[in-house]
N, C-alpha and C positions, 0 to 999 in steps of 0.2 A: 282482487287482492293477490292471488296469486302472478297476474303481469306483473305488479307492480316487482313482488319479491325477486321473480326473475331480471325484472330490469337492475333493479340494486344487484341482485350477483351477476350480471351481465357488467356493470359499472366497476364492481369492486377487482375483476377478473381482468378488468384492461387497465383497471390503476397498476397492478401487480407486474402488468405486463413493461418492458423496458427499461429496468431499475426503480422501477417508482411504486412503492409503496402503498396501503390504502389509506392512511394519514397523509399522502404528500410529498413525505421523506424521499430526496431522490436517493438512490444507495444501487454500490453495486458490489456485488463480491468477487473473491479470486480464489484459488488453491495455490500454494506454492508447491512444488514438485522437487525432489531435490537434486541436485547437480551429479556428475559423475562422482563414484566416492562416500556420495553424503546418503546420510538419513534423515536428513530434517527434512517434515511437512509442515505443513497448516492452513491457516484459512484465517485471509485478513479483508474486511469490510470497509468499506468508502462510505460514506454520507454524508450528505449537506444537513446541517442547523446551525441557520441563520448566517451569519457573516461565513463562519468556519468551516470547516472540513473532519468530521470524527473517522478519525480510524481505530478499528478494534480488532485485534489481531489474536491470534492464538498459534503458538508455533511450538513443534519438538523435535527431540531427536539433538537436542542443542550440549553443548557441552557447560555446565553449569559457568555463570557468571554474564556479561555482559557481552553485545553482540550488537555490531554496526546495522542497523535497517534504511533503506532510502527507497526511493520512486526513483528507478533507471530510466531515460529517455526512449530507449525504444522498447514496443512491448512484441521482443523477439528472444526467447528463451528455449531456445534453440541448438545453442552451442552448448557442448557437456560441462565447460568450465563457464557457463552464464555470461560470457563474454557479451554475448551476442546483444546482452542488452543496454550496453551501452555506457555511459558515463552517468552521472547522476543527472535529473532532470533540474535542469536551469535557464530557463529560458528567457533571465533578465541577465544572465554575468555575472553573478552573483562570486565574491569568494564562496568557500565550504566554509560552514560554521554551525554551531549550536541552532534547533529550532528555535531555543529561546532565547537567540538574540535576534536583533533587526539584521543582519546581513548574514545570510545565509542559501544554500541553494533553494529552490524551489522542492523537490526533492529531499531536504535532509529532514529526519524524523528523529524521537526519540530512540535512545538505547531501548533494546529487547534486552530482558534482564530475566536470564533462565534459572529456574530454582533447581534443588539437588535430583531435579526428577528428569533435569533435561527439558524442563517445559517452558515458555515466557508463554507469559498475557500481557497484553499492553489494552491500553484505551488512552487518547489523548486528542486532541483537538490544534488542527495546521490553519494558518495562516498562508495567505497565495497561491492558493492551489483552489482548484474546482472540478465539478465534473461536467462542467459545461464547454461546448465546444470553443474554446477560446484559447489565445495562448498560455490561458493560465491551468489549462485542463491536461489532466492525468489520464483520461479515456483512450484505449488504446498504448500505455506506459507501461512500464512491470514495474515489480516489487524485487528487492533483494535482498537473502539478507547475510549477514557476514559472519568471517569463523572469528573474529575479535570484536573486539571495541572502539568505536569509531574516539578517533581521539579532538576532536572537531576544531583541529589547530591545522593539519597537515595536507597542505593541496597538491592535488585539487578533490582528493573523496574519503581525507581522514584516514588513513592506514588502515583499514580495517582488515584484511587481508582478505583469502580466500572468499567466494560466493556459495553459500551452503546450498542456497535454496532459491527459485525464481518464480516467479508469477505473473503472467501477461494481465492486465486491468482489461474487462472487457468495455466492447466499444460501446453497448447497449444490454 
């Protein structure tokens, strides 16, 4: 009885290991770190269910109201103004647009919507995106998130202005 016990936590200890879960769930997580200037942090989650992509995010330090978030194409956070990471991830051509239309980057996510504490929580579920090594995958990408409101008209990444806060996706 006791091998046995140990082979199941011996099992459940290598699901845990490389984003995966002991349900299955692949997921991976990030910190955002914040930019020269800034005090927003947080910590935003990846996961696969089913077709989609859930992201669940928690972020502060924000200035109350609405706030641009996207998956940047390179995951190099690096540069004090978040430059570094890139343009928004779009690896079909996409114009910039609303997640919840059909033509939109790969990349664009909903508004982060910070209450009077400074705080957003987001949770919401992407379309074309994965964490699978493929060109639809975010692995290895950053997160970014903005000092406005992405206005999901204005190309090519919504005016959103300044980069509060960055976070490299790890690759595993």
């Amino acid at each position: 009885m006791q091998k046995f016990i140990l082979t199941l936590f011996v099992v459940a200890i290598a699901g845990c290991a490389g984003g995966v879960v002991g349900n299955g769930v692949e997921r991976v997580e990030l910190a955002l770190m914040p930019t020269t200037g800034s005090k927003v942090t947080g910590r935003v989650t990846f996961a696969r269910t089913g077709e989609k992509l859930r992201v669940v995010a928690e972020v502060s330090g924000l200035t109350p109201g609405l706030h641009g978030f996207h998956i940047h194409e390179f995951g190099d956070c690096s540069a004090s103004d978040g430059g570094s990471a890139g343009g928004h991830f779009n690896p079909a051509g996409a114009r910039h647009g609303s997640p919840d239309n059909a033509m939109h980057h790969a990349g664009d996510m909903p508004q982060l919507v910070a209450d009077a504490s400074g705080v957003a929580r987001l949770t919401a579920y992407l379309d074309g995106v994965s964490l699978a090594d493929e060109a639809q995958g975010i692995r290895g990408r950053s997160v970014v998130v903005h000092a406005q409101a992405d206005d999901f008209k204005s190309q090519p990444a919504g005016n959103a202005g300044a980069r509060l806060a960055c976070g490299v996706i790890p690759m595993r």
